[in-house]
N, C-alpha and C positions, 0 to 999 in steps of 0.2 A: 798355566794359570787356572784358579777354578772362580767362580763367580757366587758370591756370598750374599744372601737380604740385607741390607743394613738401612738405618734410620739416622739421619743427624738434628738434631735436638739443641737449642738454645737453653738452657734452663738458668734460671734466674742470670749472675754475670759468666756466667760459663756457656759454652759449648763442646757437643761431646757425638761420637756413635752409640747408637745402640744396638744392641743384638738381642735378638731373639736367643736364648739358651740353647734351644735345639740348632741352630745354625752355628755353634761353637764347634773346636775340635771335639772329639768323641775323651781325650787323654789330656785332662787338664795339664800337665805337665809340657804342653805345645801351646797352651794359651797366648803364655809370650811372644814366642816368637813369631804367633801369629797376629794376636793387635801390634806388635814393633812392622809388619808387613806392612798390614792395611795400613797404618798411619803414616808409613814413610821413616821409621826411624833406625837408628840413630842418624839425624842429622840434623844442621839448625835451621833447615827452611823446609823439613819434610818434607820436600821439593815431588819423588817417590810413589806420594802419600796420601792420604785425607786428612793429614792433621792438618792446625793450623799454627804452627809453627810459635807458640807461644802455652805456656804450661796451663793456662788458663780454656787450652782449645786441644790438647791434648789429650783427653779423656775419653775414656768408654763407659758403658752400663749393660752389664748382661742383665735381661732379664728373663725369670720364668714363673710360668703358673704354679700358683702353690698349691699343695696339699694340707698344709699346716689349718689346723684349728683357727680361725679367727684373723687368718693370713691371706691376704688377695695374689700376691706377686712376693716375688724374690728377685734382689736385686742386688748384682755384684758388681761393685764401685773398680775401677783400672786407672791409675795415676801414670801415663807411658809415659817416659822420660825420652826427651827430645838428643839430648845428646852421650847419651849411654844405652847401652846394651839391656836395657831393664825396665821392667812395670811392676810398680808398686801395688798390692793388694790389703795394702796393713791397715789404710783410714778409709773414710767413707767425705767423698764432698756434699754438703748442701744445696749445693747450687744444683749440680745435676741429678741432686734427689728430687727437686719439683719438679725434672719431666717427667720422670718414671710415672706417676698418674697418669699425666693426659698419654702417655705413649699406651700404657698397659688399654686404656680406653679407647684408643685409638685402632689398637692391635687386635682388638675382638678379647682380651685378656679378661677383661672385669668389664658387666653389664655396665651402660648408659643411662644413670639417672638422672633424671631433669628435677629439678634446676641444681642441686649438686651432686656431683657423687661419690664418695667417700674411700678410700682406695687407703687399705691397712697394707703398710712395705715392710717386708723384715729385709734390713739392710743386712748380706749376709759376713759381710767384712766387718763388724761391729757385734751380729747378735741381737742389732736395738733395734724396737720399732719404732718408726715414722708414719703418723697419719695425713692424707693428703687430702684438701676439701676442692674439689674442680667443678668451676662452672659449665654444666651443662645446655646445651642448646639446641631442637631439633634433633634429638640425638646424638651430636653431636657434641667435642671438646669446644669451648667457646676460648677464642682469642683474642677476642678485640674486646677492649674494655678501656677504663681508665685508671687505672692503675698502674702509677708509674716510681720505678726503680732507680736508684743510683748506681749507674756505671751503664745502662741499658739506653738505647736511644726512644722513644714515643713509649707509648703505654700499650697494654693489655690487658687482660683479664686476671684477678689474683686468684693465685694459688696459696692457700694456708695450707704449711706443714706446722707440723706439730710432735716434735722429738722427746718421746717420752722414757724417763728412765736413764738417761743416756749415761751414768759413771761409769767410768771402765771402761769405755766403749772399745777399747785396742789392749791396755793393759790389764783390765779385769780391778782395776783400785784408782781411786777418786784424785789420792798422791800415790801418783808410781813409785814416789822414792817413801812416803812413808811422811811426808813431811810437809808442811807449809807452804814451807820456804825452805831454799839450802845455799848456803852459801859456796861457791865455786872459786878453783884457781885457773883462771886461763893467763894467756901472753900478755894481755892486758893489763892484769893485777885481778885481784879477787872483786866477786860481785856477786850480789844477791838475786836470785830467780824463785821463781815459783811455775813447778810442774804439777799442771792440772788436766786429766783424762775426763773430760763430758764431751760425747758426740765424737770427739777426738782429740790426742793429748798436745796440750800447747806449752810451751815454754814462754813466758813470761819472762820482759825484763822494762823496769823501770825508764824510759828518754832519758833523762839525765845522770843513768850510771852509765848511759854508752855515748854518752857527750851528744845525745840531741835534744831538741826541741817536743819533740813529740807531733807537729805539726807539718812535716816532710813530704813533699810530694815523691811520687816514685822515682822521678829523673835527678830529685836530690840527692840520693842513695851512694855516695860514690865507691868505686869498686875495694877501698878496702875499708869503709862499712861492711860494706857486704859481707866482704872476708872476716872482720870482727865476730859479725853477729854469727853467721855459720859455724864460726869455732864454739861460740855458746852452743847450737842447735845440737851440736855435735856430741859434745860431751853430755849434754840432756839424753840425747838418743842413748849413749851407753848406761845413762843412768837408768833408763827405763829400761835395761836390757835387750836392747832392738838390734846392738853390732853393738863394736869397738868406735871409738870416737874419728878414730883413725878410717875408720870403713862407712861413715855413716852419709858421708857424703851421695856417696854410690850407692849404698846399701838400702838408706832406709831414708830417701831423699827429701818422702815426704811428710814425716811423722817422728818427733812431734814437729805441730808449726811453730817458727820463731814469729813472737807477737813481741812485740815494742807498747806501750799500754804509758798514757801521763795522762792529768789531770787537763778539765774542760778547758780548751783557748780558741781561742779565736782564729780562724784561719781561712786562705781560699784555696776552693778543692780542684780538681782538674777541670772543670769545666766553666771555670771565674767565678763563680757563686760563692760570695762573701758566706763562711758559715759560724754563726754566734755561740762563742761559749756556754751561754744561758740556755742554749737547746740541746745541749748532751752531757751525759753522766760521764765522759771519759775522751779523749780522743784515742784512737787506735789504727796499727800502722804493722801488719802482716809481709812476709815472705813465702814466695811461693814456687817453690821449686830453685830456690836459693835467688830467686829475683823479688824485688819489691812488687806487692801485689797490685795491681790498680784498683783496687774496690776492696773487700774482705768477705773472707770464707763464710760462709754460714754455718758450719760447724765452729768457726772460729767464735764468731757471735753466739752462738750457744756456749760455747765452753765460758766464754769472756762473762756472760750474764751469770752463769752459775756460780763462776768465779766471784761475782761483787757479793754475793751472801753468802760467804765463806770467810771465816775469822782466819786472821796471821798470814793470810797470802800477801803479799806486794799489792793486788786489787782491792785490799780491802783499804789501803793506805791512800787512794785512787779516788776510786768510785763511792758516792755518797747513794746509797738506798732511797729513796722517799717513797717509792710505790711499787706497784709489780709491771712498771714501763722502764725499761732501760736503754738511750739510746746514743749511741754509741760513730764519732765522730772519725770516718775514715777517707781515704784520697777523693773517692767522688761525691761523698754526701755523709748522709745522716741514715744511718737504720736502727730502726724500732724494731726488739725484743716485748714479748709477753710470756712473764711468771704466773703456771699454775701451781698455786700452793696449797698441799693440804693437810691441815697439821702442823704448820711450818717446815714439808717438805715439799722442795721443788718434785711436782708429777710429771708435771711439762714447760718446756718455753717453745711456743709456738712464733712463726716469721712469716709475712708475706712474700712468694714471688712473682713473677709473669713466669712462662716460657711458652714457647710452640717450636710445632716441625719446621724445618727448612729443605729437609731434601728423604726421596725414600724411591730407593733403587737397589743398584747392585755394586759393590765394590769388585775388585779382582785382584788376587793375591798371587805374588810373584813363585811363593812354591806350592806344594800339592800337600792338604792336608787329610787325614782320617775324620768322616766328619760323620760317619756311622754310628747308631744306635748300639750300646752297649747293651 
C-alpha cells in the first residue's frame, strides 16, 4: 500500500477528490489505474474505495500551480467509471470546477484576498478558461453563506464561475458535425438532434421525438428509455469522432451528454416544489454516465444557454431569448444562467455555486505506484 494527500470536495451538485498534481503518478499513463484504486473501481458500490458509488460522486480534480501567463491553477477534470475498467479525460464537469477555487485557496495555491479572491482555471481537458469569484474571510475560504442550490441541501457561500470562450471545448468546432441539426437513423426510426460543443459537447434531442414529456423525474426513466437514448448518445459520440457507436458506451461514456430539452411546463421536482412554467425558458432533463441525472451539469447549462442563441438548432425551436437570464427547468429546481455579450458575441455565461471541503487526509492505494519527480 502507499499513502497519498488527498482532498474530498463538494462542489456545487457534485462531489469529487482532489489531488495535488505533485502527488499523481510520475507516468501519466498509470493515472487510471490509479484513481480506478483509490475510488474502489470497477465496482457498483466502490465498496474498495472513496467513491461514492454513484456517477455524480465519482470524480476527481488534479490540480497544479501554474506557470501560464495570467493563469492561477491547472486543473484536470477525471470522469472514473463505476462499472468499467476506465476514466474519462475528454470533458470537463462544472460542478467540480467551483471547488477548484476555494481548494487552490485553501491549498496555499493562490494568495487569500479579502473579501473576494479571484482564481483564473485553465481547465486543461477543454483548453478553456474559467474564472472563479470566492468569498474571502479572515483569510480564509468563507462557507457559510446564503446562497442556496438545487439538488444541495442548506445553503452557502456563492461561488461565481464564469466560462469564458468555451466552443470547442473537446471537439475544437461549435457543430462537431458541421451542422445545426442532423438528422439520424437509429432502431427507432429516424430523428432530429442537434450537437453542440460549448464547455462540452451535448447531444440534444427534442421530449417528444423520444415519446416523453420533457417533465420526467429520474426514477421515471425506465430502463429501455435509457437504452433508447444511449443509442442516440452513441451514435452522436461517432459522429463527433470520439469511437465507433458500437464502442461508445465504454469508450467515451461521458461525452457528448444526452440532453432531452422541451418547451416551459409545469412540473414537480424531486423535492415537491411545484415548479411554474412562467419561471423558465425551457425544461431540461440530462444523463449521466448513462443514468438520469438528479439535477444538471453546469457545463450542460452552459452549452444549453449558448445553445438558445444559436439559429436552426432544435433549442432554437425551444427556447424563447427575451434577455441575457436563461433559466433553465430541471429534476431539482430551477438554475439561472448569465449572457456576457459583446458585439453580439457570447464572451461569457457566468453560474452560481456553493461548495466546500468535507474531508483531507490520506487515502491508501492497494498497488505501488512511481510517484517521483521526472
Amino acid at each position: 500500500m502507499m499513502r497519498v494527500p488527498v482532498v474530498i470536495m463538494r462542489g456545487g451538485t457534485s462531489k469529487g477528490v482532489f489531488l495535488d498534481y505533485k502527488d499523481m503518478p510520475n507516468d501519466f499513463r498509470l493515472w487510471d489505474d490509479f484513481l480506478l484504486d483509490i475510488m474502489g473501481s470497477p465496482d457498483q458500490r466502490q465498496i474498495d474505495g472513496i467513491g461514492g458509488a454513484n456517477s455524480l460522486t465519482s470524480k476527481a480534480a488534479i490540480i497544479k500551480k501554474s506557470d501560464l501567463n495570467e493563469i492561477d491553477v491547472e486543473y484536470t477534470f477525471a470522469q472514473i467509471s463505476i462499472e468499467n475498467q476506465m476514466v474519462d479525460f475528454k470533458g470537463n464537469c462544472g460542478n467540480i470546477s467551483s471547488a477548484v477555487g476555494p481548494y487552490a485557496i485553501q491549498q496555499g495555491l493562490v494568495p487569500a484576498v479579502e473579501p473576494i479572491t479571484t482564481v483564473k482555471i485553465l481547465n486543461t481537458n477543454t483548453q478553456k478558461v474559467i474564472i472563479a469569484e470566492v468569498e474571502v474571510e479572515n483569510g480564509r475560504v468563507k462557507t457559510d453563506g446564503l446562497c442556496s442550490i438545487p439538488g444541495v441541501p442548506g445553503t452557502g457561500s456563492p461561488i461565481y464561475l464564469s466560462f469564458t470562450n468555451g466552443e470547442g471545448a473537446v471537439t475544437g468546432k461549435l457543430f462537431p458535425t458541421g451542422n445545426p441539426t442532423d438528422r439520424i437513423q437509429t432502431s427507432k426510426g429516424s430523428i432530429n438532434i442537434s450537437i453542440i460543443d460549448v464547455a462540452n459537447p451535448l447531444v440534444f434531442v427534442n421530449a417528444h421525438d423520444v415519446g416523453l414529456n420533457g417533465t420526467e423525474l429520474p426514477h421515471k426513466f425506465t430502463t429501455e428509455k435509457i437504452d433508447e437514448l444511449e443509442e442516440i448518445r452513441s451514435i452522436a459520440a461517432e459522429m463527433c469522432g470520439f469511437c465507433t457507436k458500437e464502442e461508445a458506451t465504454v469508450k467515451s461514456p461521458a461525452v457528448p451528454k444526452m440532453t432531452v430539452i422541451s418547451s416551459p411546463k409545469t412540473y414537480t421536482d424531486v423535492n415537491g416544489i411545484e415548479r411554474k412554467a412562467a419561471n423558465m425558458n425551457c425544461t431540461i432533463r440530462m444523463m449521466s454516465m448513462q443514468k438520469p441525472h438528479q439535477a444538471l451539469a453546469i457545463t450542460g447549462a452552459i452549452c444549453t444557454t449558448a445553445g438558445a442563441f444559436l439559429n436552426d438548432t432544435i433549442l432554437a425551436d425551444v427556447i424563447t431569448v427575451e434577455n441575457d437570464i436563461i433559466r433553465l427547468g430541471h429534476p431539482a429546481g430551477i438554475m439561472e444562467t448569465k449572457v456576457e455579450l459583446i458585439a453580439g458575441h457570447i464572451n461569457a455565461i457566468k453560474v452560481v455555486r456553493t461548495a466546500r471541503m468535507i474531508f483531507e487526509g490520506y487515502v491508501y492505494t492497494k498497488k505501488e505506484y512511481d510517484f517521483s519527480i521526472a
